[in-house]
Legacy VTK file of the C-alpha trace (Angstrom):
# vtk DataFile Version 3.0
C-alpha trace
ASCII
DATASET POLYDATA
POINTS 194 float
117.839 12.819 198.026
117.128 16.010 196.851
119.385 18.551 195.257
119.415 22.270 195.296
118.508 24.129 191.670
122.158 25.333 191.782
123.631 21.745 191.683
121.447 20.373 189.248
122.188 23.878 187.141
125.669 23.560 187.498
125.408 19.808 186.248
123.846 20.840 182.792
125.902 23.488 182.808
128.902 21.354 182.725
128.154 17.959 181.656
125.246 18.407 179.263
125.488 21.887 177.693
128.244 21.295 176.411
127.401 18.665 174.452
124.222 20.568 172.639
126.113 20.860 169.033
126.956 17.440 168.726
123.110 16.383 169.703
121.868 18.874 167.258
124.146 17.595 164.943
123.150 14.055 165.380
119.126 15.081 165.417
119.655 16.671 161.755
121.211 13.703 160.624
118.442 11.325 161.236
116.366 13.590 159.230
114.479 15.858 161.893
112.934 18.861 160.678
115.099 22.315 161.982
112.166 23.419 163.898
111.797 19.623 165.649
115.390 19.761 166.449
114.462 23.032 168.552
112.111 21.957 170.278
113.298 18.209 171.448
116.361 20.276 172.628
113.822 22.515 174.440
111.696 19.412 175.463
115.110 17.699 176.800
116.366 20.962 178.821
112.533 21.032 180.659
112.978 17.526 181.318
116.159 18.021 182.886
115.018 20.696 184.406
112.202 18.875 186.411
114.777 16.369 187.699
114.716 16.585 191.817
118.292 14.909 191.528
121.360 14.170 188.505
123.311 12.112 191.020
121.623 8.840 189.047
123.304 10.225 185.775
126.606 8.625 184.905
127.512 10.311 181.435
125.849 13.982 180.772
126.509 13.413 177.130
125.037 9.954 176.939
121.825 10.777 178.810
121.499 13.997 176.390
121.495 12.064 173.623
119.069 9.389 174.955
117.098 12.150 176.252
116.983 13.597 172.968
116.579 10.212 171.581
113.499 9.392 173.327
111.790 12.434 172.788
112.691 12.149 169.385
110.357 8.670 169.340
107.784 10.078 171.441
107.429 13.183 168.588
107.060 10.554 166.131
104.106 8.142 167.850
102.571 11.431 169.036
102.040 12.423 164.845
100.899 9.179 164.164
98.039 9.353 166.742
94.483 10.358 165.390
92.067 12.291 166.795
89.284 10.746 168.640
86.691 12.890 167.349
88.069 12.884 163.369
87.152 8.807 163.897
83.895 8.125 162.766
84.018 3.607 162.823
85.515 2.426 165.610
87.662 -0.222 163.469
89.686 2.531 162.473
90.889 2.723 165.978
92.527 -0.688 165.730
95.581 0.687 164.636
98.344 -1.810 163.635
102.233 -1.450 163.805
103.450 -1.661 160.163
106.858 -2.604 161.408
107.435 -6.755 161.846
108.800 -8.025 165.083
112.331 -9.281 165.306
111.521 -12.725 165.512
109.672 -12.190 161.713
112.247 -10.391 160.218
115.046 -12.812 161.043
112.138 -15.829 160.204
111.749 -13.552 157.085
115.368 -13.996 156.110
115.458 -17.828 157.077
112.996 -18.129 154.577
113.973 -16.262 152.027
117.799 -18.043 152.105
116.062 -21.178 151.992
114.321 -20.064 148.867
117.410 -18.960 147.157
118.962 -22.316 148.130
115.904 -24.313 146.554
116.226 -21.743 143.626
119.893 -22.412 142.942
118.830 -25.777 143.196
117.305 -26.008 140.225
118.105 -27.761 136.791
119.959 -25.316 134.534
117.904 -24.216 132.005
114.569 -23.964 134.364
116.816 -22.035 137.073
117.482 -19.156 134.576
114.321 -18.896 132.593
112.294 -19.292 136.348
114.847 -16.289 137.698
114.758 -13.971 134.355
111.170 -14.665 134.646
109.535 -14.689 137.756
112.014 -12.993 139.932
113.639 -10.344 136.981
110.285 -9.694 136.076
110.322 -10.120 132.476
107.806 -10.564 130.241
107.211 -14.681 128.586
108.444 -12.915 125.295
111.429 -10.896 126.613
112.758 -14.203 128.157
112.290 -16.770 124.974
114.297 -13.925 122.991
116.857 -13.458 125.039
117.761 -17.439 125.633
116.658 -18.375 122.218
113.915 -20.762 123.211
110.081 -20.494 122.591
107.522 -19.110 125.136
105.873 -22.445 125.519
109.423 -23.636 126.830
109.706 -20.782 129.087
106.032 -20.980 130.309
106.663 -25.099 131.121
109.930 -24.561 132.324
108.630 -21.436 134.771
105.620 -23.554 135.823
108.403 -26.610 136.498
110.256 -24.677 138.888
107.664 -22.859 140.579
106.273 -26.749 141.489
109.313 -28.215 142.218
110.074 -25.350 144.714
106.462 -25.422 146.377
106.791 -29.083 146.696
110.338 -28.579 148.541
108.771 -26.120 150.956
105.441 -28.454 151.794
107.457 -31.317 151.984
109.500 -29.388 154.884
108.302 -28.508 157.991
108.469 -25.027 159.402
110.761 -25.955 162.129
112.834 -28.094 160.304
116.231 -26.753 158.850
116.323 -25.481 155.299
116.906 -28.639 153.268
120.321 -27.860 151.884
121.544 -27.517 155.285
120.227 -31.156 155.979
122.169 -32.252 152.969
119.076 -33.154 151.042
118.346 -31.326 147.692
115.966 -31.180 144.526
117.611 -34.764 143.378
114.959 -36.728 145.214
112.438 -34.138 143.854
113.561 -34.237 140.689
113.299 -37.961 139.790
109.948 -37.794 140.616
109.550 -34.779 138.563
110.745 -36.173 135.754
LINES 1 195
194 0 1 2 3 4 5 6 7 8 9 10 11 12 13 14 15 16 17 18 19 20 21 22 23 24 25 26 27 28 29 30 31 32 33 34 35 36 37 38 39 40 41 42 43 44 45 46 47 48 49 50 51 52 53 54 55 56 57 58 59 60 61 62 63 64 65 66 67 68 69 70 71 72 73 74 75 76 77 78 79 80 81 82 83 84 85 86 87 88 89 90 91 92 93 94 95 96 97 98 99 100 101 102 103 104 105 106 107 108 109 110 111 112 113 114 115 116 117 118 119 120 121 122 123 124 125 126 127 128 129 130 131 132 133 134 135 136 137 138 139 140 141 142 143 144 145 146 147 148 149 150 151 152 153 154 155 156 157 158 159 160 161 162 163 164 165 166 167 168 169 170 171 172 173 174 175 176 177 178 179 180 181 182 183 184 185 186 187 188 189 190 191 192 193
C-alpha cells in the first residue's frame, strides 16, 4: 500500500530527522571521513526518500542507523573494487576476502589455546628458554645470558620443545579435544623423549 509524499515526509520528519546528530556522531566515530559522513547521510535521506511506504519501519532511529550502516559497508566494498579496464591478467580479478570466516577464527583460537596448553606443558627449563626464545623473539645469545646457560643448551633445549610440541599436535587429531582437556599431557611424551 502506497503512501502519499506527505506521510512518508512527515515520518522522517519526525522519527528519523531527529535522530541525524546522533548518526553523525556515531559515523565519525567509526572513523569515516567528514565528507563520507555527508554524503551516507545524503545517500540515506534519497533512500528514504524512494520508499513507496514507512509503515514496514518499526524504530525511525534504528532503521537510520542501519541505513546509515549499510551504506556505510557498501562505500567501503565500492573503494575496494578495481576497474575493469586498469586489469591487464585476468588472475588479478580473483580477488580474495582478507578477512577469515567465523568458523576459522574461533578454530584459530582452539588452536592456539591448545598450543599454550602444550607450551605450559613443558619441562621447566625448556618451557622458558623455548618461550624467551621462540615466542619473545630473542636472539640464542640474549637468552643463554639472561638464564645463565650456554647457547648450545638453549639451541637443544628450543629444538626439544619445538619436537615435543609437534609430536603432541600429530599425535592428535583435528577433531579431537585439545589433550589437556582429555586429561592426557606431555608425561607420556616425555618418557619417550627422554
Amino acid at each position: 500500500m502506497k503512501q502519499s509524499r506527505a506521510e512518508i515526509v512527515a515520518f522522517v520528519g519526525g522519527q528519523i530527522l531527529p535522530h541525524e546528530a546522533d548518526v553523525r556522531a556515531w559515523l565519525r566515530r567509526t572513523g569515516a571521513l567528514a565528507a563520507d559522513v555527508d554524503d551516507i547521510i545524503q545517500e540515506t535521506y534519497c533512500r528514504l526518500a524512494a520508499l513507496e511506504t514507512v509503515t514496514h519501519i518499526v524504530s525511525g532511529r534504528a532503521y537510520f542507523f542501519r541505513t546509515a550502516r549499510n551504506i556505510a559497508i557498501e562505500k567501503i566494498r565500492r573503494a575496494r573494487i578495481v576497474r575493469i579496464d586498469c586489469v591487464t591478467e585476468i588472475d588479478a580479478l580473483n580477488v580474495v576476502d582478507d578477512e577469515p570466516s567465523p568458523e576459522r577464527v574461533v578454530a584459530g583460537r582452539r588452536e592456539l589455546l591448545r598450543v599454550q596448553r602444550l607450551i605450559e606443558g613443558l619441562p621447566e627449563r625448556c618451557r622458558q628458554i623455548f618461550t624467551l626464545r621462540r615466542i619473545q623473539g630473542l636472539s640464542q645469545r640474549e637468552v643463554a645470558a639472561r638464564l645463565g646457560v650456554t647457547e648450545n643448551v638453549v639451541e637443544m633445549q628450543s629444538m626439544r620443545g619445538l619436537r615435543l610440541i609437534l609430536r603432541a599436535l600429530t599425535e592428535t587429531s583435528a577433531q579431537d579435544q585439545p589433550a589437556a582437556d582429555k586429561g592426557h599431557d606431555f608425561i607420556s611424551v616425555r618418557k619417550r623423549d627422554r
